[in-house]
C-alpha positions as CSV (number, residue, x, y, z in Angstrom):
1,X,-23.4,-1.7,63.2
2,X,-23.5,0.9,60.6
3,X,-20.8,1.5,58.5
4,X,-20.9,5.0,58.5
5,X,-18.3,5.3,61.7
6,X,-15.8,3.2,59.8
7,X,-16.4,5.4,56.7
8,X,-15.4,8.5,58.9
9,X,-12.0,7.1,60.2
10,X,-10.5,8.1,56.8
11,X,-7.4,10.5,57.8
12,X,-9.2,13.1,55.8
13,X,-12.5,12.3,56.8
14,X,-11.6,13.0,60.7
15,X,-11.3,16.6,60.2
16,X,-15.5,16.8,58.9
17,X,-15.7,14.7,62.4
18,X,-16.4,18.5,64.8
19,X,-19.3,19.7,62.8
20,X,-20.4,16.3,62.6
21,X,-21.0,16.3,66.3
22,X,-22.5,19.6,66.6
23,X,-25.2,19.1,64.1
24,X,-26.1,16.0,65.8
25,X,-25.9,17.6,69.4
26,X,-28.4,19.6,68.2
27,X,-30.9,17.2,67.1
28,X,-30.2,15.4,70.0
29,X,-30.8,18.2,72.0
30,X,-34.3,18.9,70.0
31,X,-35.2,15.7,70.4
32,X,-34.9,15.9,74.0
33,X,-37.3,19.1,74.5
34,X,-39.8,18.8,72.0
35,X,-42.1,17.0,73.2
36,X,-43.3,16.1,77.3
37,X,-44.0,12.3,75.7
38,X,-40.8,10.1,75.6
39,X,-39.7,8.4,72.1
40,X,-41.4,4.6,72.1
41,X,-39.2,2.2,73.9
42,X,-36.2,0.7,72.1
43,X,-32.1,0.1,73.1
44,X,-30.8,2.6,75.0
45,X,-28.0,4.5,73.0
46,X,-24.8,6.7,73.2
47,X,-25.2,10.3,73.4
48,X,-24.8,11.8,70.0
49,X,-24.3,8.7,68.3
50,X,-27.4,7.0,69.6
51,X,-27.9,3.6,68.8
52,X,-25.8,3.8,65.5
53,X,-23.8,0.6,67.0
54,X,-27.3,-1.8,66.9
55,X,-29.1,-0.5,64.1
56,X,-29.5,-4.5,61.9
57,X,-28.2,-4.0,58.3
58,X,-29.2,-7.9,57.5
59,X,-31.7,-9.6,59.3
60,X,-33.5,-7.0,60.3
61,X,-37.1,-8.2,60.8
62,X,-36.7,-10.7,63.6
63,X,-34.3,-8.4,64.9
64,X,-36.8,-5.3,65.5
65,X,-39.7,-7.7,66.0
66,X,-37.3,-9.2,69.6
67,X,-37.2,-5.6,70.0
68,X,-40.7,-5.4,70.4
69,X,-41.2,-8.2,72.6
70,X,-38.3,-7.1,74.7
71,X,-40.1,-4.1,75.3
72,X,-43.7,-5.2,75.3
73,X,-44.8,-2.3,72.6
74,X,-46.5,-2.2,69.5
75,X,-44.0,0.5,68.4
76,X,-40.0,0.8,69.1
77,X,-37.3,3.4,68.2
78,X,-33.7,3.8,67.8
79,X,-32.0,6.7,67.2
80,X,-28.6,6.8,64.7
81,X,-26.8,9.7,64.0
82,X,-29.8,12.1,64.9
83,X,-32.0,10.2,63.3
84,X,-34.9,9.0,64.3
85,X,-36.5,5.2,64.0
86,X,-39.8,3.9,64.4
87,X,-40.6,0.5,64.0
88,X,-44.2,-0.4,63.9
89,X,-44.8,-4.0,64.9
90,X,-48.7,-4.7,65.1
91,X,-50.9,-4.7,62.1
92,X,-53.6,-2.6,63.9
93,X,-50.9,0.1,64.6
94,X,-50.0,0.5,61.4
95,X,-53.7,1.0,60.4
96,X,-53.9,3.6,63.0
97,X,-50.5,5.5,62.0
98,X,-49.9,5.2,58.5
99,X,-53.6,4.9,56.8
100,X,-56.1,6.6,59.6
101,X,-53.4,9.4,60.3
102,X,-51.9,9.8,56.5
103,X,-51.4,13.3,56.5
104,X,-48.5,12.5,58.8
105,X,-47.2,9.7,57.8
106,X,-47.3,9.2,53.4
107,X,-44.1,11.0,52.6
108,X,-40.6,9.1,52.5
109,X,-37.1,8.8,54.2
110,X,-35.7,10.3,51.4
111,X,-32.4,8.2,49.7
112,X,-29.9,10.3,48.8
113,X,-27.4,7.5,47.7
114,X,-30.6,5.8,45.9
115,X,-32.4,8.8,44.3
116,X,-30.0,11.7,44.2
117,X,-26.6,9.9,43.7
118,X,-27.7,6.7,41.8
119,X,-30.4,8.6,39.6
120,X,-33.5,6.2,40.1
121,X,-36.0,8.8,40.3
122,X,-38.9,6.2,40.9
123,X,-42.0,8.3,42.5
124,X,-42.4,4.6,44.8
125,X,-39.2,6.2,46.8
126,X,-40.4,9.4,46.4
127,X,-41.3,12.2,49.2
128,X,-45.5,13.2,49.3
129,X,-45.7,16.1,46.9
130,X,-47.3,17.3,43.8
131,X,-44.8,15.6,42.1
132,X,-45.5,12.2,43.4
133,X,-49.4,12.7,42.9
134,X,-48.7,13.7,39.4
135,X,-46.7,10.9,38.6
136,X,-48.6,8.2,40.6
137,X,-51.7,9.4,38.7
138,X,-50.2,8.9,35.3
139,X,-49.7,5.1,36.6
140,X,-52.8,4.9,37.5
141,X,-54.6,6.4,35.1
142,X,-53.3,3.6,32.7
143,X,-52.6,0.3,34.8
144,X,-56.1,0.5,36.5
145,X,-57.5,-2.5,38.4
146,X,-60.4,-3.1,36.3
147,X,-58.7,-2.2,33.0
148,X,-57.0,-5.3,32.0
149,X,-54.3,-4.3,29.9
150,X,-52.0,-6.6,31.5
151,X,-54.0,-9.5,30.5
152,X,-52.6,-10.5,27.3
153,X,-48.9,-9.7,27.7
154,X,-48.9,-12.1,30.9
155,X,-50.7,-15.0,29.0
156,X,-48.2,-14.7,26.7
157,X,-44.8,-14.2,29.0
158,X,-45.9,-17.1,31.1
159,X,-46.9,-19.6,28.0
160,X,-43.0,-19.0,27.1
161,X,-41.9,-19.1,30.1
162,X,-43.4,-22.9,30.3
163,X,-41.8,-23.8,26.9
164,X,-38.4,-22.0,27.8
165,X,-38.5,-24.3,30.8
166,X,-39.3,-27.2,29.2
167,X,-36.2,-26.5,27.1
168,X,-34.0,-26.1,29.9
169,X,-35.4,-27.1,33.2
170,X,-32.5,-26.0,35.4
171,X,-32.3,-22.2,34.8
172,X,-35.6,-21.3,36.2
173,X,-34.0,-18.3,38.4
174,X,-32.3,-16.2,35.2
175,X,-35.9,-17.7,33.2
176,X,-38.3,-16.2,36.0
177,X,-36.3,-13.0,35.6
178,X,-36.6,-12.7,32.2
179,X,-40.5,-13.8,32.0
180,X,-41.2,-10.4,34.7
181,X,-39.0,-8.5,32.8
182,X,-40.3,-9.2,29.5
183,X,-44.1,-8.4,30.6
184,X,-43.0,-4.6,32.4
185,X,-40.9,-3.8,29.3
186,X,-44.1,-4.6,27.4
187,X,-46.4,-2.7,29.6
188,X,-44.0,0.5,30.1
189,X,-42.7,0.9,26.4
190,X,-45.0,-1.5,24.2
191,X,-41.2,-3.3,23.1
192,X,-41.2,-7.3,22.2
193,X,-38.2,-8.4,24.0
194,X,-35.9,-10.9,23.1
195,X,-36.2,-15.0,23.8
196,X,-34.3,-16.1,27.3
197,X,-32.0,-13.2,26.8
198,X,-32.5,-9.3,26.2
199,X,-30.0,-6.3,27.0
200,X,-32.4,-4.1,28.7
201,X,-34.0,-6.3,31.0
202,X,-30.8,-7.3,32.3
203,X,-29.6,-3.9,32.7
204,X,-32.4,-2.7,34.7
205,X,-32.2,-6.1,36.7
206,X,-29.0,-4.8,38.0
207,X,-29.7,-1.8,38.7
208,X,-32.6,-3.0,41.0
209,X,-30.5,-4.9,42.7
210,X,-27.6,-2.2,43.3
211,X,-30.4,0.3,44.5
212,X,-32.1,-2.1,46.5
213,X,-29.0,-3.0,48.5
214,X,-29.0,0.8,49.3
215,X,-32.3,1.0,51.0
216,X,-31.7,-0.3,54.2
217,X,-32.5,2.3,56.7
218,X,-29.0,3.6,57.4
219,X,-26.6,1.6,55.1
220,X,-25.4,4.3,53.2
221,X,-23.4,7.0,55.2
222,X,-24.7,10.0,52.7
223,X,-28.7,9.4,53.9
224,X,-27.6,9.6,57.5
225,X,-25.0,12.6,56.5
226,X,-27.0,14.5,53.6
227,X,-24.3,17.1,53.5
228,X,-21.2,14.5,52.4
229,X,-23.0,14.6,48.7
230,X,-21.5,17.9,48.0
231,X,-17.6,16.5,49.4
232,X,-15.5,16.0,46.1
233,X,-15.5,12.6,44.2
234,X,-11.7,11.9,45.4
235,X,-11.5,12.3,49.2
236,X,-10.9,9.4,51.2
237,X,-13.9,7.8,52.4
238,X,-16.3,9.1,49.3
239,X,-15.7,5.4,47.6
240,X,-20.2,5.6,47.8
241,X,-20.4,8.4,45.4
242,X,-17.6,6.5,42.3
243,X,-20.0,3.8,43.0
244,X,-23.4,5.6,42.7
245,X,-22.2,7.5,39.9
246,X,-21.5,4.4,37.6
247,X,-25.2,3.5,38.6
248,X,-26.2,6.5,37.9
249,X,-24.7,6.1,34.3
250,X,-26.7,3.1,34.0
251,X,-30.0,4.2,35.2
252,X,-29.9,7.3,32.1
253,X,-28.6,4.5,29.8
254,X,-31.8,2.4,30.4
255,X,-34.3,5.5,30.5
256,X,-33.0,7.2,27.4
257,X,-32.5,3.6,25.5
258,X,-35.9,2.1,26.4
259,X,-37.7,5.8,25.4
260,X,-35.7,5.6,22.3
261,X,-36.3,2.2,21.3
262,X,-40.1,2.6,21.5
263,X,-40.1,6.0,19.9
264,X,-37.9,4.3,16.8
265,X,-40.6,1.1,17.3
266,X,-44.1,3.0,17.5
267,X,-46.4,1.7,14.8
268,X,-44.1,-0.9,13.3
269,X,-45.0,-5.1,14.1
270,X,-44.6,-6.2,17.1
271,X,-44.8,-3.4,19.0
272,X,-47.9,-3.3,21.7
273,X,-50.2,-0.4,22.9
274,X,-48.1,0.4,26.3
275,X,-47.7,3.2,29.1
276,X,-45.6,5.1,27.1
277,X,-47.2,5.4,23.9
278,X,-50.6,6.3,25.9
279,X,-49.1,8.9,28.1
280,X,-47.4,10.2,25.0
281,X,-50.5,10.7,23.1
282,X,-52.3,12.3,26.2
283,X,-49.9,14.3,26.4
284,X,-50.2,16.1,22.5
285,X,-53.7,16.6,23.2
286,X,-53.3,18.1,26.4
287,X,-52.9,22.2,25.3
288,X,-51.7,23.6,29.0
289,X,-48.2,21.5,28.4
290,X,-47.6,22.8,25.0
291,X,-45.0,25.2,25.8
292,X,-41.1,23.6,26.0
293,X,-40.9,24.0,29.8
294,X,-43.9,22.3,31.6
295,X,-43.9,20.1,28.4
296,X,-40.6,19.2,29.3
297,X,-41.8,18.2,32.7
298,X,-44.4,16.3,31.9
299,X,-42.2,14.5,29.7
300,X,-39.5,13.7,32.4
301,X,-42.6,12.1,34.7
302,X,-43.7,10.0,31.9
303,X,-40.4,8.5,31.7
304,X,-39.9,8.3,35.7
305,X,-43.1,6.2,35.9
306,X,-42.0,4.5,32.8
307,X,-38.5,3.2,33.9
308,X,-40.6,2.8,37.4
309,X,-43.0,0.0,36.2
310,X,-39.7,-2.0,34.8
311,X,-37.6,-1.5,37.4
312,X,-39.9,-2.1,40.8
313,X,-41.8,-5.5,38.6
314,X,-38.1,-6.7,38.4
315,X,-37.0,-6.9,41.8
316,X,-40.6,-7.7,43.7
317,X,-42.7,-10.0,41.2
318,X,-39.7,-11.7,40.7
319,X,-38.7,-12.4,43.8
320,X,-42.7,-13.4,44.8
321,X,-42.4,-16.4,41.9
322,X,-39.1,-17.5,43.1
323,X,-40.3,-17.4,46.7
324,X,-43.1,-19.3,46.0
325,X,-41.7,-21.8,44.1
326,X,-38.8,-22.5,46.7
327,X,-41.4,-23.2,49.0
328,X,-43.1,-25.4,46.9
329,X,-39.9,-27.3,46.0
330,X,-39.0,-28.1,49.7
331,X,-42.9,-28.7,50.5
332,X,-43.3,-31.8,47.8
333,X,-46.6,-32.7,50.2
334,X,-48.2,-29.0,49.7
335,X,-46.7,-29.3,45.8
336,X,-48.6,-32.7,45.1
337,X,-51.7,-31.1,47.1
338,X,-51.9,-28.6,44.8
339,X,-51.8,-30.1,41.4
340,X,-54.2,-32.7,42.7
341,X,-56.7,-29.6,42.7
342,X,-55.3,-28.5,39.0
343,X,-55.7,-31.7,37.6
344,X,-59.4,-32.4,39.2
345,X,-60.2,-29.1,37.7
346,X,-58.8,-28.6,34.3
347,X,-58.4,-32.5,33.0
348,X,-61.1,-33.9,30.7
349,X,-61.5,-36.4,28.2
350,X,-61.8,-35.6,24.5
351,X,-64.9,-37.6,21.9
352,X,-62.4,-40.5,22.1
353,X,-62.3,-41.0,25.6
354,X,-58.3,-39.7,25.7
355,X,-57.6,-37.4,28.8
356,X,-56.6,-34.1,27.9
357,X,-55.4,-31.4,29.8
358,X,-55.7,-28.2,29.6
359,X,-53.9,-24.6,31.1
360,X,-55.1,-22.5,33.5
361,X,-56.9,-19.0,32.8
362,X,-57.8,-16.3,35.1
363,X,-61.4,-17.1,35.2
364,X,-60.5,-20.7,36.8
365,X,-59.3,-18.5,40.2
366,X,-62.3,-18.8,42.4
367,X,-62.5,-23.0,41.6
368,X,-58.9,-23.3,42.8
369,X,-58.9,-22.6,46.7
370,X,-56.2,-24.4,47.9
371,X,-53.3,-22.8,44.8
372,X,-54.6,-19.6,46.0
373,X,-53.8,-20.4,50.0
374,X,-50.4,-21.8,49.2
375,X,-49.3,-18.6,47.4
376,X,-51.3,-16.5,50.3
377,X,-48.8,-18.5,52.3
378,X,-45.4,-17.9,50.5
379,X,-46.6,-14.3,51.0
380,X,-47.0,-14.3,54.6
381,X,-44.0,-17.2,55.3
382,X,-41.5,-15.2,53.5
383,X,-42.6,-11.6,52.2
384,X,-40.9,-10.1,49.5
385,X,-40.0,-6.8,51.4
386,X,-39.5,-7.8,55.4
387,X,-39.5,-4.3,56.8
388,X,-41.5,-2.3,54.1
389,X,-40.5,0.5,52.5
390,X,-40.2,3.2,54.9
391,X,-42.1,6.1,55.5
392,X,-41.6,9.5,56.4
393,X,-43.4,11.7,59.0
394,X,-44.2,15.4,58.0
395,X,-45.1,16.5,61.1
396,X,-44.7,15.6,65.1
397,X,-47.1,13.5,66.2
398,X,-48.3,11.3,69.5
399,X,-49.4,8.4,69.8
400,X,-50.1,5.6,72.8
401,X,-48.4,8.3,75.0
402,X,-45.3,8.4,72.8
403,X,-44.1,11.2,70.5
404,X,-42.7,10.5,67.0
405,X,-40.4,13.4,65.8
406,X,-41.2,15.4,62.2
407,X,-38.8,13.5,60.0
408,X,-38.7,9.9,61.6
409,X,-38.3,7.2,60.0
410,X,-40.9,4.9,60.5
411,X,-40.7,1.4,59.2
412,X,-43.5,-1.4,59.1
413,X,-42.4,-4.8,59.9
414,X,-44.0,-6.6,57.6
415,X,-42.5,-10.1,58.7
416,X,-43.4,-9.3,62.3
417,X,-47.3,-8.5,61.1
418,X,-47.4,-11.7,59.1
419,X,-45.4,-13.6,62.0
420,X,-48.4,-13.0,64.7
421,X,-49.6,-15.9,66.4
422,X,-52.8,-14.4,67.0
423,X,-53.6,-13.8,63.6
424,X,-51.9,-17.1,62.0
425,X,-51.5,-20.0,64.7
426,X,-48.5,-20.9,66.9
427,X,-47.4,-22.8,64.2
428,X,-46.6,-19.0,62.1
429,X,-43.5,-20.1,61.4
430,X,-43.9,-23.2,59.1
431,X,-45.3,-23.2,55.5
432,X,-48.9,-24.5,56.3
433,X,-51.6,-23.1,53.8
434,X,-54.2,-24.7,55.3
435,X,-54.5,-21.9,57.7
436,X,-55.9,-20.0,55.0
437,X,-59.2,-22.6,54.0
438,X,-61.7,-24.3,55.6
439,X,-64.3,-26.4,54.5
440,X,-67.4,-25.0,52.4
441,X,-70.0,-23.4,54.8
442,X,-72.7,-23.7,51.9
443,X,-75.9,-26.0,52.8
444,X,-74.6,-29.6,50.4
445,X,-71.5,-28.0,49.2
446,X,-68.3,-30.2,49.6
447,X,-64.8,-29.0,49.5
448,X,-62.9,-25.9,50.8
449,X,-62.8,-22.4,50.1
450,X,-60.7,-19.3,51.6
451,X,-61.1,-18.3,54.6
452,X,-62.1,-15.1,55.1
453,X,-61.8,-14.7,58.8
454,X,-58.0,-15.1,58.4
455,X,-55.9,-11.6,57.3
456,X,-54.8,-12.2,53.8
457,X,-51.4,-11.7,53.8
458,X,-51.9,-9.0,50.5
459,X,-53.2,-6.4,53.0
460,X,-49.7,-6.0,54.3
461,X,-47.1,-7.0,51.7
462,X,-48.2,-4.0,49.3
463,X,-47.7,-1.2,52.1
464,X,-50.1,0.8,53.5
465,X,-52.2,3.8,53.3
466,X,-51.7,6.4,50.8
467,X,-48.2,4.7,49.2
468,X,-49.8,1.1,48.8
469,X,-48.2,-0.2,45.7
470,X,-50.1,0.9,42.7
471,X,-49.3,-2.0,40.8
472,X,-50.3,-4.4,43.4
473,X,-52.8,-6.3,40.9
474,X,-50.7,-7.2,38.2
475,X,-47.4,-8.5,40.9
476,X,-50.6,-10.7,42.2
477,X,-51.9,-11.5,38.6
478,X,-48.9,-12.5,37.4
479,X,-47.8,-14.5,40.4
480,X,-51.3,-16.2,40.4
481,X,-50.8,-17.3,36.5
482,X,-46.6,-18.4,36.7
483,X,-47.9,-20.7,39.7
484,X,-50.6,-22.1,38.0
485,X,-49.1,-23.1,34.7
486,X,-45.9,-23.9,36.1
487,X,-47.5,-26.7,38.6
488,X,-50.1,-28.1,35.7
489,X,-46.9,-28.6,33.8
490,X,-44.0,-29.3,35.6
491,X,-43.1,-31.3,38.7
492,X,-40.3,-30.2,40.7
493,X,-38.6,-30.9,43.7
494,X,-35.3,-29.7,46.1
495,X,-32.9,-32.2,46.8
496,X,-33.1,-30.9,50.3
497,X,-35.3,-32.9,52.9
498,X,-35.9,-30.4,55.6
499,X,-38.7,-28.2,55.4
500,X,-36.8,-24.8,55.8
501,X,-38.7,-21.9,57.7
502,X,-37.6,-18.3,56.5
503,X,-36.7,-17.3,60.1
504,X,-34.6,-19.7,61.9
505,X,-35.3,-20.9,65.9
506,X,-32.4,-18.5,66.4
507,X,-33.9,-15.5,65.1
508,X,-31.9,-14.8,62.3
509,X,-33.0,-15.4,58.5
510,X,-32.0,-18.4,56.8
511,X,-29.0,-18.8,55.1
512,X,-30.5,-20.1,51.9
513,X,-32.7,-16.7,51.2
514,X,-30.9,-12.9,51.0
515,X,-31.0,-11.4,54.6
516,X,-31.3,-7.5,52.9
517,X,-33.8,-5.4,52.0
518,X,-35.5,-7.9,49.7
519,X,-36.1,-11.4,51.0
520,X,-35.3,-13.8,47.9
521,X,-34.2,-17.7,48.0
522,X,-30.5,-18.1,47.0
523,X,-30.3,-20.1,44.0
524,X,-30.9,-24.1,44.5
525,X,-30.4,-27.0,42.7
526,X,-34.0,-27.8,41.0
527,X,-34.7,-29.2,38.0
528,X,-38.4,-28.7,36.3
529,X,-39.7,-31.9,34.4
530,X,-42.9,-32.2,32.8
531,X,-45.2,-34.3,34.7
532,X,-47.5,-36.2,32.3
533,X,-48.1,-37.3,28.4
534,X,-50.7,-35.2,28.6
535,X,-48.5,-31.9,29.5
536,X,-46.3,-32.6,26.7
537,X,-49.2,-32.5,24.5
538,X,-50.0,-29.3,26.2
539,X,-46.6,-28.0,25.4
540,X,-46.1,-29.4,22.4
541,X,-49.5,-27.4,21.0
542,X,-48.3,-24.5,23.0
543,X,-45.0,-24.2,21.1
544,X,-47.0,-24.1,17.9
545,X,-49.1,-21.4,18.5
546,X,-46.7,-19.1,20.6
């Protein structure tokens, strides 16, 4: 249920309720004569307030994925409040709505509690405009697939993450955190951070997770009701906007302090070639932003796509480690699998005949099938983001006899797409990489390799069409090099004995991961130990030349 209808019993409230109704008669009304195609299929609802009583807020994946099977469609809607849902449940639809017909479908369901309440101006929530290609270009422009400038920085975050660990081997949530935080604040503003600990990764870190609560389609009252932003601060039932204002607060704190920390920092030790300091110099050579006003623009998208690499790397790479690793933890059998293939690979012995081992790099990927088909698994068993982040049509549209409405909401279900038994088996709901490998096809080759036949996961988790995430190959870079190290090190292991699936045989998440807007494991007991002498000699180097 959403809680906008408690929000509007306040005594005060009550009296907004009239022209409440007769704005969303007359969507409702629009809705009914637009189009001769009906909406897709989905519960039916109350006039005017539509289906604002079964709307999920928590668990909403398997819930609009039933949907779809209850209805036998590819595509569902609801409508709350005069708003429009469509949930697309198929992979091919979503190739056929949001990257074959774009034009349509690349905006987004504008946040007004995230974006114009809480301040976090990221262009990843931001409509399709001129605005958004400017700023997505700047990212772009600088964090290119084939330019490498993450390398470094993630060698190094990871190769103190391992030692930090070693150190103390039961914190690896808050450590994990600070390891993705330390490598965006070195990307975005060039900063060194500091050990275990650092104010401005923590403060962003909150933030994320405040705004992220806020992007469920619907939880907030203010994106259904646009309007109440403008009702003063102190009238019963405006307790969202005292709230989004002291995010707010902290939003300007971290975009002002991390510009003014790097400004203070530029050219002194320690302080890395970053976003910032790149885009900054672009922009003094650059003669048509030399005047105060567009060079004041150009300015405030720099720092937008600044505080935008921190704060989205935060929340999703974090949460893709910590996902991985919980499966790993409560899947010892796939755990022991995979350092089996580490140690084959990257143990030798030294002019003495002593084994030595030691750590993974990038260019050991393709020699290391089965690490990358359990971490293609987490992906698909448990995706960061279940239901995507919605997008936004621009204009009416038909499709499969159904009409979608300018201005729907339409959310992919990620979980649902990753969840199909067609693609991925009828086992879909267990941890099982070995539906990503199968043995080498290659005339006297022995061993496995990835399947290609098989969907990788990656194709969905990072969006589609014209918003894909940007910074897609740096989340999977990193994630690629935290597994690696971390399993050549470290043994680790749950005290749980069940083998946990994300979705539960009663089709709600399971308790033990966050049933919101972000799917990450709730904290669990494990501790990290080093598995051999010949990690400790690893680490033991490692610590003297980090």
């Amino acid at each position: 249920m959403l809680p906008i209808l408690s929000d509007l019993q306040a005594p005060a409230t009550l009296l907004l309720v009239p022209a409440v109704l007769c704005i969303l008669y007359s969507k409702w009304q629009y809705r009914k004569r637009s189009s001769g195609c009906p909406l897709p299929p989905g519960p039916r609802g109350w006039p005017i307030i539509g289906n604002a009583l079964d709307i999920p807020l928590e668990s909403m994946a398997p819930a609009y994925a039933r949907w779809a099977k209850h209805y036998g469609s590819d595509i569902v809607s609801a409508n709350a409040l005069g708003t429009t849902l469509v949930v697309i449940d198929k992979y091919d639809t979503a190739i056929e709505l949001l990257e074959k017909r774009a034009t349509k479908y690349s905006s987004r369901a504008k946040s007004v509690m995230a974006v114009d309440l809480m301040g976090y101006d990221s262009f990843i929530l931001g409509p399709y405009s001129d605005e958004w290609k400017a700023q997505r270009k700047l990212f772009v422009r600088y964090f290119r697939p084939n330019g490498g400038v993450h390398i470094a920085q993630e060698y190094e975050v990871v190769h103190r993450l391992l030692l930090d660990l070693n150190d103390v081997p039961g914190e690896v949530y808050g450590l994990v955190r600070h390891m993705v935080g330390s490598l965006a604040i070195s990307l975005a503003y060039g900063l060194p951070v500091q050990r275990r600990r650092d104010e401005l990764v923590e403060l962003i870190d909150s933030i994320a997770r405040m705004v992220g609560e806020q992007l469920v389609p619907g939880k907030a009252i203010v994106d259904v009701l646009p309007w109440l932003r403008h009702i003063p601060d102190w009238m019963p039932g405006m307790g969202f906007k005292r709230f989004a204002k002291s995010v707010r607060w902290m939003a300007t704190k971290f975009r002002m302090e991390g510009y003014e920390r790097a400004l203070k920092a530029f050219g002194t030790e320690g302080v890395r070639p970053s976003f910032l300091s790149d885009a900054l110099a672009s922009l003094d050579n650059v003669d048509a932003v030399k005047d105060s006003e567009a060079r004041h623009k150009a300015l405030g998208d720099i720092l937008n796509v600044a505080s935008t690499v921190f704060g989205a790397a935060s929340d999703t790479t974090t949460d893709a480690i910590l996902i991985f690793l919980f499966a790993l933890a409560t899947h010892p059998d796939v755990r022991k699998r995979v350092q089996n293939e580490l140690d084959t690979f990257l143990t030798d012995r030294n002019e003495f005949g002593k084994r030595t081992l030691r750590l993974p790099t990038f260019e050991d990927q393709d020699n290391l099938p089965f690490l990358m088909a359990a971490i293609m698994e987490s992906q698909r068993w448990a995706p960061v983001a279940p239901t995507g982040v919605p997008h936004s049509t621009t204009e009416d549209d038909v499709y499969g006899g159904y009409f979608i409405p300018k201005g729907s909401v339409v959310i992919p279900n990620h979980w649902s797409m990753l969840n199909d038994e067609g693609e991925y088996g009828a086992d879909a709901l267990d941890f099982n990489p070995d539906r990503f490998v199968r043995p080498k096809s290659g005339e006297g080759e022995h061993g496995i390799e990835i399947n290609p036949d098989i969907r990788n996961p990656s194709t969905i988790t990072f969006g589609f069409g014209r918003r894909v995430c940007p910074g897609s190959h740096i989340a999977q870079s990193s994630l690629w090099l935290a597994a690696a190290c971390l399993l050549t090190v470290f043994d680790f292991e749950a005290p749980h004995t069940e083998r946990p699936r994300y979705v539960t045989s009663e089709g709600k998440v399971n308790p033990r991961f966050d049933a919101g807007f972000l799917c990450v494991p709730k904290e669990f007991k494990c501790e990290f130990k080093v598995r051999s002498e010949e990690a400790k000699v690893l680490l033991a180097e490692l610590g003297m030349s980090v």
